[in-house]
N, C-alpha and C positions, 0 to 999 in steps of 0.2 A: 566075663573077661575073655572065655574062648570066643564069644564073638566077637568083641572089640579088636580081638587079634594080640593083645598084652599080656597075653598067659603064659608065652612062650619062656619070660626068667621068672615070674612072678607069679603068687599063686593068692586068694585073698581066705584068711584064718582069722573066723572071729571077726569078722569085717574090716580087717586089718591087712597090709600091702606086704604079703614077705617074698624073698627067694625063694626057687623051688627047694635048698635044701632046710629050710629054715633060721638059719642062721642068720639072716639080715632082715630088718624090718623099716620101710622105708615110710616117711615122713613126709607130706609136701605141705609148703607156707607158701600160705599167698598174702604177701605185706599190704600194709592200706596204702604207703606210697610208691609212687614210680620207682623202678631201677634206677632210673637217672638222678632221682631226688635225696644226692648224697648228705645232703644236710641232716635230713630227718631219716635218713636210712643208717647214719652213724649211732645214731642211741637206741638205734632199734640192735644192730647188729654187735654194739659193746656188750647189752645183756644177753644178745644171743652165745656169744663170747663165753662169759661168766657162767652164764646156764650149763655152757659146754663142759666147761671147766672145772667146774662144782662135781658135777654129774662124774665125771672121766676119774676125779681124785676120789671120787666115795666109791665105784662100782673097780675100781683098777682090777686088770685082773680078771674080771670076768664077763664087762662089755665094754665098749666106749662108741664114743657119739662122733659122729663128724658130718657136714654141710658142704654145700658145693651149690652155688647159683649165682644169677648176674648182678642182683643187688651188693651181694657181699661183693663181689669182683668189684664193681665202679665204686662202693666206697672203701677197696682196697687200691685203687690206682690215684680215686683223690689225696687220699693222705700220702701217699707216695709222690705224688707231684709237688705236696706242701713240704715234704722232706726236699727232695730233689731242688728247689727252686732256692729252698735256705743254702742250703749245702753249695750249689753250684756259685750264686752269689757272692757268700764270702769265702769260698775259694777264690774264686777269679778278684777281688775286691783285694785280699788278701796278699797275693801273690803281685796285683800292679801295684799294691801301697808300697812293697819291700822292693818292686825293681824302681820305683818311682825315685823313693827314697833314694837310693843308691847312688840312682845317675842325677838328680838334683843336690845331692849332698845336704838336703834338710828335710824337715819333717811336715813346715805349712805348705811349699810349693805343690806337691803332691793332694793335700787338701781343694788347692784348687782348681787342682785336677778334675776332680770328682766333682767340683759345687755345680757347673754346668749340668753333668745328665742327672744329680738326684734332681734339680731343679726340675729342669725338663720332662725328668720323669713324674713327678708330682704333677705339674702342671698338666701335662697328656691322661693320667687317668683322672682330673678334674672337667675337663673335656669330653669325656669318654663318658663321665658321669652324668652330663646331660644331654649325648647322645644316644645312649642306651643306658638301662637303667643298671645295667647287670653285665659282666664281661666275663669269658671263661678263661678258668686259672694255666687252661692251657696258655694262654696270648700269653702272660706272664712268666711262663717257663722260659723266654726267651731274654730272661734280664739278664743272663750272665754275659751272654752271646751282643745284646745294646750295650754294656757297659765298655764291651771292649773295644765297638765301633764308634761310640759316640767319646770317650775320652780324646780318641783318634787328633777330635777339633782343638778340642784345649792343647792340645800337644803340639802342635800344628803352629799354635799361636806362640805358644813358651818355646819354641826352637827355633823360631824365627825372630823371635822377642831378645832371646838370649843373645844373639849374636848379632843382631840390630837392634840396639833399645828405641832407635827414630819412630815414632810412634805412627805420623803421615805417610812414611815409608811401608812399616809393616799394612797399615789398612790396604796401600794398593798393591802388597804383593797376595796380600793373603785373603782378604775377602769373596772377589769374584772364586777361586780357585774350592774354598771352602763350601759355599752357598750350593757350587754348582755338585760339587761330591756329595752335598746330603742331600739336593733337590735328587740326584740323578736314585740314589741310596733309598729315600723315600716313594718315590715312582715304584722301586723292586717291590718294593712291603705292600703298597697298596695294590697293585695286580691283585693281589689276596682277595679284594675286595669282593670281585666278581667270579670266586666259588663257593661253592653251594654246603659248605660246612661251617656253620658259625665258629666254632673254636679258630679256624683261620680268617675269618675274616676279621675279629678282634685282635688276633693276634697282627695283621695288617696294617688296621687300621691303630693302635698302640705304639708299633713299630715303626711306622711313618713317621705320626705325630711326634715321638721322641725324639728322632734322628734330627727332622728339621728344626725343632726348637732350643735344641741342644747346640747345633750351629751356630743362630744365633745367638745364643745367649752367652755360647762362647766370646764371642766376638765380643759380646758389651761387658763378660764379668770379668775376664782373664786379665786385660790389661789393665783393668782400674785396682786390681789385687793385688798384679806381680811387679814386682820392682829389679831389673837384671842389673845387673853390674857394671859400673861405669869402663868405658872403653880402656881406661886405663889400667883396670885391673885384667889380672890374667887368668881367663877361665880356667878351671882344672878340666883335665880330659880323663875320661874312662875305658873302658873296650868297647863300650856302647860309640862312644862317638866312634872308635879306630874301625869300627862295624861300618860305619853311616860314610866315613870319608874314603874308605877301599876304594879303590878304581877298577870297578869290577868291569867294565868295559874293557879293559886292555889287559886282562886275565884269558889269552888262549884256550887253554887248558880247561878253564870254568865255561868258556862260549862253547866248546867242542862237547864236552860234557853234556850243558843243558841240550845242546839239540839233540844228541843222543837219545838225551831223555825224552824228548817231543817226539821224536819222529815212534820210538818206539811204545808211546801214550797212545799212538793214532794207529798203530795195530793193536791194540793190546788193551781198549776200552770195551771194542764188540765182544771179549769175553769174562764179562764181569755180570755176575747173574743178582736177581734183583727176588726178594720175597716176595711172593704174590697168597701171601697169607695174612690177610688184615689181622688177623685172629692173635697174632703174635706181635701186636702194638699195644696191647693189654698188659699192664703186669699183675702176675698171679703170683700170690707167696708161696711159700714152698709149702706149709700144711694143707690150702687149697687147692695143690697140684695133686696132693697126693691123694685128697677126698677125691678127688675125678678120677685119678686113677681106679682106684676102688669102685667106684661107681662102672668105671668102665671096662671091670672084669667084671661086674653082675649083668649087665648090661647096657643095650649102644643107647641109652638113655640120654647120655651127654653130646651125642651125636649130631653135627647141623640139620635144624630141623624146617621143613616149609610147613607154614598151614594153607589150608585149600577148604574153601569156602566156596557152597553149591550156591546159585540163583535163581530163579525162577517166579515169571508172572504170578502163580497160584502155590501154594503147597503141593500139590502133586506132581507139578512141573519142577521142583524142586529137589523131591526123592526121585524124581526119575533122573535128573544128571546127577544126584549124589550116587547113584546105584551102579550109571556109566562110571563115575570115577573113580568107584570102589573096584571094577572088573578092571578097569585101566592099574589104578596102581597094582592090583597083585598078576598083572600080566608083567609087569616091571618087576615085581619082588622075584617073582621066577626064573628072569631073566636076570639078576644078580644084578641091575642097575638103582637099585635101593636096598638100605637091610631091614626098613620093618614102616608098616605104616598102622593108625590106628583108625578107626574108621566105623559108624554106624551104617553102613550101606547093608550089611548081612544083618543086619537088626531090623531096621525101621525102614519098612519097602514101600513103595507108592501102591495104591491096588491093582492097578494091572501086574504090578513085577507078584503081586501079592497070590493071586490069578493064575498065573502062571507056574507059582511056585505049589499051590496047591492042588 
């Protein structure tokens, strides 16, 4: 171990990995499947769970167990996305049904509200389904966020509907106007297409598809469902509408206002500072925060790590650059520009370095 350079926390007792003062003894698993492979890494990591748990309730008191690695983290962000996606869904689902409700004064119009984008949406991951076999649950995180663009169409149609029931009339105010907002809408989503992280490009290519189908299909189910009110009845009005008919135009006071607001948007953008730590797109729960913590008063173990892999024509040409890389990095560790590297170069020498050293 003093060779390899990892003696420095750790000490090996009994063929076993502890801290220099003994009190920790450290554990390392190597799963049979990928980090990324959170399906099969959830049943592995529920009994590692239970294992844990057992273990901590029978020794209380006198030791307890705790983990910290990337598999547990990615099948701690999956299931947190399948929470988040529920959550944010019928929230937002939730919240338009009761403002629907309100400002329609009944309970089916609002229904068909909604029958456009589940449509849509069913149909685009049908699509998806035999464009790619498999799509990631990120692209779908973004259903709260389509449900509240693509109702947009049906609404579009039912307030144009309401207060025009002429049906020839509404198609040619509303069709071209509609088409061209989801074509332009879908154009955004697909840009996606052409970067280089599949979770965005599903989510792209999803997002497109929904938008413009939802468009149309508004167009064809809205009006053959909704029935508005003959001319001769008198619509009820709400504050939604007293919102929609303000002449905000001839509001001084609100035009003075916003520009205020723009002019000082456009000093006042260049100092808004942005994370440049991918590292914190991840979420970690709070008991795995705190196993790294621990981890990270024993040692920089947890630390960003590079591996560096020697090459060479022959074996010998390959201890001789692993031997330069091992003088390079502890020329760096001295200089405080790394805090620890591990390394066979002081072990396993080519025969010249071998030569030389004898």
């Amino acid at each position: 171990m003093n060779a390899l350079n990892v003696s420095k926390d750790f000490k090996l007792e009994d063929n076993f990995i502890v801290t220099k003062d003994g009190k920790n003894l450290l554990l390392f698993i190597d799963p049979k499947n990928k980090s990324n492979d959170t399906k099969n890494n959830e049943f592995f990591v529920d009994q590692l769970n239970k294992i844990k748990d057992d273990l901590n309730k029978e020794f209380k008191g006198k030791t307890e167990i705790s983990y910290f690695g990337s598999p547990v983290i990615a099948v701690a962000n999956a299931e947190q996305i399948k929470k988040d996606i529920q959550n944010t869904v019928m929230i937002s689902m939730t919240v338009l049904l009761i403002l629907l409700i309100y400002y329609f004064r009944n309970f089916f119009t609002p229904i068909i509200v909604f029958l456009p984008t589940v449509f849509s949406v069913l149909l685009a991951l049908l699509i998806l389904y035999f464009i790619k076999d498999k799509i990631s649950a990120i692209s779908l995180s973004v259903g709260a966020i389509l449900i509240g663009i693509t109702i947009d169409y049906a609404l579009h149609i039912l307030t144009h509907y309401k207060h025009n029931n002429n049906i020839e009339e509404l198609y040619k105010e509303i069709t071209q106007p509609i088409i061209l907002s989801s074509a332009t809408t879908a154009v955004s989503f697909l840009c996606l297409v052409f970067v280089r992280s599949e979770a965005l490009k599903d989510l792209g290519l999803f997002a497109s598809i929904t938008v413009m189908l939802s468009s149309i299909s508004a167009l064809i189910i809205v009006p053959q469902l909704y029935n508005p009110k003959e001319k001769g009845e008198k619509a009820s009005t709400n504050f939604i509408d007293r919102i929609g008919f303000y002449p905000y135009e001839k509001n001084k006071p609100l035009i003075i206002g916003c520009s205020l607001v723009i002019i000082a948007c456009l000093f006042g953008f260049r100092h808004v500072g942005f994370n440049e730590d991918i590292g914190d797109l991840n979420y970690i729960p709070k008991d795995l925060k705190i196993s790294e913590a621990k981890l990270q008063k024993l040692s920089d173990i947890t630390s960003k790590s590079i591996y560096t892999i020697s090459y060479g024509n022959s074996e010998e040409e390959a201890l001789t650059r692993n031997t330069q890389l091992n003088h390079f990095l502890e020329k760096e560790k001295k200089e405080g520009k790394i805090l620890s590297y591990n390394s066979l170069g002081n072990v396993v020498l080519s025969e010249k370095d071998q030569q030389k050293k004898d």
